[in-house]
Structures are given as C-alpha cells and as structure tokens.
C-alpha positions in Angstrom: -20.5 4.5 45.1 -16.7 3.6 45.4 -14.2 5.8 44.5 -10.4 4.9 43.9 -7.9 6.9 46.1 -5.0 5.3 45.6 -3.6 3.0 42.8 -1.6 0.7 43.5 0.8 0.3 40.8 4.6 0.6 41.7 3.5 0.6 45.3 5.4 -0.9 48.0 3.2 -3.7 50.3 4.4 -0.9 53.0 3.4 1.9 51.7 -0.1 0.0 51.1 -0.2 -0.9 54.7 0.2 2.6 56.0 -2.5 3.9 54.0 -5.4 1.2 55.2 -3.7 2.1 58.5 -4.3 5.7 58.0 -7.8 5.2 56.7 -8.8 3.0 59.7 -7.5 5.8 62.3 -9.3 8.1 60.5 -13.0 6.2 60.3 -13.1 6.2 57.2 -14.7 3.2 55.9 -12.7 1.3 52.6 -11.5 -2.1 50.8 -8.7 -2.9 48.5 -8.7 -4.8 45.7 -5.7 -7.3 44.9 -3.6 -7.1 41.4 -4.7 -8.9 38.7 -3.9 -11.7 37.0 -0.6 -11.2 34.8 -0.2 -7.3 36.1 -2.8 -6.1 34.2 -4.6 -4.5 36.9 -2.7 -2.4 40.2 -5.4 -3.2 42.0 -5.8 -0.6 44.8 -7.4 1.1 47.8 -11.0 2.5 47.7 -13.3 4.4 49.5 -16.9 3.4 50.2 -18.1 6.4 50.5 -17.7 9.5 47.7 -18.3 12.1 50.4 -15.4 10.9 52.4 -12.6 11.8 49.4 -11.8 15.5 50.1 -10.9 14.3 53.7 -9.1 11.2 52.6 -7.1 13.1 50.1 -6.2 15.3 52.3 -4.8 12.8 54.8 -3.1 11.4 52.0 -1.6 14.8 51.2 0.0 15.1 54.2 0.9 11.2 54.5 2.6 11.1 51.3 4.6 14.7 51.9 6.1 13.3 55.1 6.4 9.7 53.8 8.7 11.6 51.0 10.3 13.3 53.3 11.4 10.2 55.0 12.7 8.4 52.6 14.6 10.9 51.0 16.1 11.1 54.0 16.7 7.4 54.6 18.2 7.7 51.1 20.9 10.2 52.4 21.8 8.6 55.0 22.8 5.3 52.9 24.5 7.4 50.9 26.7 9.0 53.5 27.0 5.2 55.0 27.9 3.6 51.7 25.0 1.4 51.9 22.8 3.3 49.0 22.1 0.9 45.9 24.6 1.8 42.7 25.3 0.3 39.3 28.6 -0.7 41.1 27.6 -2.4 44.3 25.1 -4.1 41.4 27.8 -5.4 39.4 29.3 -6.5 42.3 26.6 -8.3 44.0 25.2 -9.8 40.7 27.2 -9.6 38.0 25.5 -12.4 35.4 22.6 -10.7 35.8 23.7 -7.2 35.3 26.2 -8.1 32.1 23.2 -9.6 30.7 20.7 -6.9 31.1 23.4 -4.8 29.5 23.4 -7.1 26.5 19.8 -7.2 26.0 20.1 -3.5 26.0 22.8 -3.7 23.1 21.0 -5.8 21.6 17.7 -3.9 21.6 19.5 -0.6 20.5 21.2 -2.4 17.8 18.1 -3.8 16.6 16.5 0.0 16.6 19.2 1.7 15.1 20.4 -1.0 12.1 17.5 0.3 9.5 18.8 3.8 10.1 22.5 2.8 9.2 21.7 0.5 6.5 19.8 3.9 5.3 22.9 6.0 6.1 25.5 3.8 3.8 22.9 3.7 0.8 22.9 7.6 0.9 
C-alpha cells in the first residue's frame, strides 16, 4: 500500500527533483502525483512500499537538514551582496504591482475594522 512522504504543497519543482533523485539512489521504489486542478490538491511523492518509510524518512531527515542549511546560507550571502529580495528592491522593480497589493490590503482591513468603529462612535 502507498504511503505519502512528501507533500508537495509550497514546494519548489527543485526541491521535488532532489527528492525523486534521492529516492532513486537509494532503491527505493516511488511515483508522484501532479497537482490538481485549481490547487486543490499538492499533489506529491509516494512510496510504493510501507516498509520502505523509516528508511525514506530518514534520508529525508538528513536531505532536508542540509538542504536548510544551504539555503540559509545562500540567503546570507545575497544579503551581504545586496542581491537578497526586500520590500524595497520590490517597490523598485514593480511598483504598480506592489502599490496595489498595499491597497487591497487597506482595503481589506478597512472592510474588517469599519463594524468595530461604527460600534465605537455609538458607544
């Protein structure tokens, strides 16, 4: 019987790649299944074999400590370079689209908050 190791919601095509990589190295035996239709499933990678999960979890173990590893250290290093991702370089690169999300947001917490000031004047 098949059993899910790794969902793959939020989950880079990368990252995905490794992982089937990882499995094949290892021998052990698994398929993945694609997203769904409109996002409402991950889809994800899973073993065909139930008696291969303590082994494949522990690979992942390891994969996914050094895999953090790296990228938290690929993340300093565009932060001492200036290349890391901020609101600023953002706004800079695409401002439409930032000074509208900003509005949406506004507009979203005005929506949220107006019953509890129209409360707050009547009191």
């Amino acid at each position: 019987m098949p059993k899910l190791l790794l969902n793959l919601r939020n989950v880079t095509e990368e990252e995905a790649h490794e992982v089937a990589e990882l499995m094949e190295q290892h021998g052990i035996e698994h398929y993945r299944t694609p997203v769904g239709p409109f996002g409402i499933t991950a889809g994800g990678i899973w073993l065909r074999q139930v008696e291969d999960f303590p082994r494949a979890r522990a690979l992942m173990d390891d994969y996914q400590a050094e895999r953090s590893r790296r990228v938290r250290a690929e993340l300093e290093q565009a932060r001492r370079e200036g290349r890391a991702e901020t609101f600023w370089t953002h706004l800079q690169r695409r401002p439409i689209t930032t000074v509208v999300y900003l509005l949406v947001a506004i507009f979203i917490l005005m929506i949220f908050f107006a019953p509890v000031l129209q409360l707050a004047r009547a009191v």
